[in-house]
C-alpha positions in Angstrom: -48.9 45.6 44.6 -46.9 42.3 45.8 -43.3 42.2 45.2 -41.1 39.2 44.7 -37.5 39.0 44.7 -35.8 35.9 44.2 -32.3 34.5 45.3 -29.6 31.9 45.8 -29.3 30.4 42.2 -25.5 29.9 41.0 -23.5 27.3 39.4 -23.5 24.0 40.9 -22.1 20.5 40.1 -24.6 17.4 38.8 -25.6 15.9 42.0 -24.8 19.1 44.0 -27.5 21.3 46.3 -28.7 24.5 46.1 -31.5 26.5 47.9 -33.5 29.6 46.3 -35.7 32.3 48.3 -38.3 34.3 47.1 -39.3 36.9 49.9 -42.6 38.7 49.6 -43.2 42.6 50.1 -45.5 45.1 49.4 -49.4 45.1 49.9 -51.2 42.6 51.9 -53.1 40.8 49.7 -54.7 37.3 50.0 -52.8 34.6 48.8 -53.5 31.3 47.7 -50.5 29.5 46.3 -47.2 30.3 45.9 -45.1 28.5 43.5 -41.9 28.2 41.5 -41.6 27.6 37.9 -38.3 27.5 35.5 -37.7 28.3 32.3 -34.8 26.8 30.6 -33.4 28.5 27.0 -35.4 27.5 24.0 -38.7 26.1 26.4 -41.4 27.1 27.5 -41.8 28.2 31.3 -42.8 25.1 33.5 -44.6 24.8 36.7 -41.7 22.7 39.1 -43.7 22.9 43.2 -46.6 24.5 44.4 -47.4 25.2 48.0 -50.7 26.3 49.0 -52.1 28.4 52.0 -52.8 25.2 54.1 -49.3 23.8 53.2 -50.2 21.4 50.8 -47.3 20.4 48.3 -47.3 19.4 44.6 -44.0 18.9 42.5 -43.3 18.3 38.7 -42.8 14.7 38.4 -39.2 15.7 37.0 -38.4 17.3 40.6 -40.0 15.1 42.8 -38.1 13.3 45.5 -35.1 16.1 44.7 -36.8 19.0 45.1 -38.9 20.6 48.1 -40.7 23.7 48.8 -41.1 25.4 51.9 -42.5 28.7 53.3 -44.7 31.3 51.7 -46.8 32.2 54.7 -47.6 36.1 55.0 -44.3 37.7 55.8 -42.6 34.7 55.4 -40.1 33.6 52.4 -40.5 30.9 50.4 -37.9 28.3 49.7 -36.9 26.0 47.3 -34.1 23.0 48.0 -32.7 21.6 45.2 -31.3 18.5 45.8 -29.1 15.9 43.3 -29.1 18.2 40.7 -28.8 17.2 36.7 -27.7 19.5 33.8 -31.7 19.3 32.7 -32.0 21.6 35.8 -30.5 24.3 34.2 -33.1 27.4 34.4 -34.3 30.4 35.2 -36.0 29.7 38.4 -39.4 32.7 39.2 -41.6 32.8 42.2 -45.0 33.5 41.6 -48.0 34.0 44.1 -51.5 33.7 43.1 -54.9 35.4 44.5 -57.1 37.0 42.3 -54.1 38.0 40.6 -50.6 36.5 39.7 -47.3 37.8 41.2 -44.1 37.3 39.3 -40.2 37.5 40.8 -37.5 38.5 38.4 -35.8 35.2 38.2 -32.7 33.6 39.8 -30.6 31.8 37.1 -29.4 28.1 38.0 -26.8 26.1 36.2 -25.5 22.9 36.5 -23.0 22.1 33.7 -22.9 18.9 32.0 
């Protein structure tokens, strides 16, 4: 089993920073992308960066040029900066890792009143 344990969400001002970990225990298993998604009250859950096993990024075209991810290598955390932050952030951030199965965190709740 792969664990995943999220941190570093809070409130933060529009136009304000924040940066969320997700550090991976458990059983070493291959990995192929690890990823963050949010889910904000009422939506569905959306894909925001991926970062695969070679480093290669992707973002949500909503994030991109704020946002960037970082890490994720075996027995290292993965990272997410949030930069210039808008209320429309507002979410619960999860880490998820994929292989031949999909890894979920708990979620780290971020806020940015409007």
């Amino acid at each position: 089993q792969v664990q995943l344990v999220e941190s570093g969400g809070g409130l933060v001002q529009a136009g304000g920073s924040l940066t969320l970990s997700c550090k991976r225990t458990g059983v070493a298993v291959r990995i192929n992308t690890m990823a963050w998604y949010r889910q904000a009250p009422g939506k569905q859950r959306e894909l925001v960066a991926t970062i695969s096993s070679v480093g290669s990024t992707n973002y949500a075209d909503s994030v991109k040029g704020r946002f960037t991810i970082s890490g994720g290598s075996p027995g290292n955390t993965l990272y997410l900066q949030l930069n210039s932050l808008k209320p429309e952030d507002t979410a619960v951030y999860y880490c998820q890792a994929s292989g031949s199965l999909a890894y979920w965190g708990q979620g780290t709740q971020v806020t940015v009143p409007s």
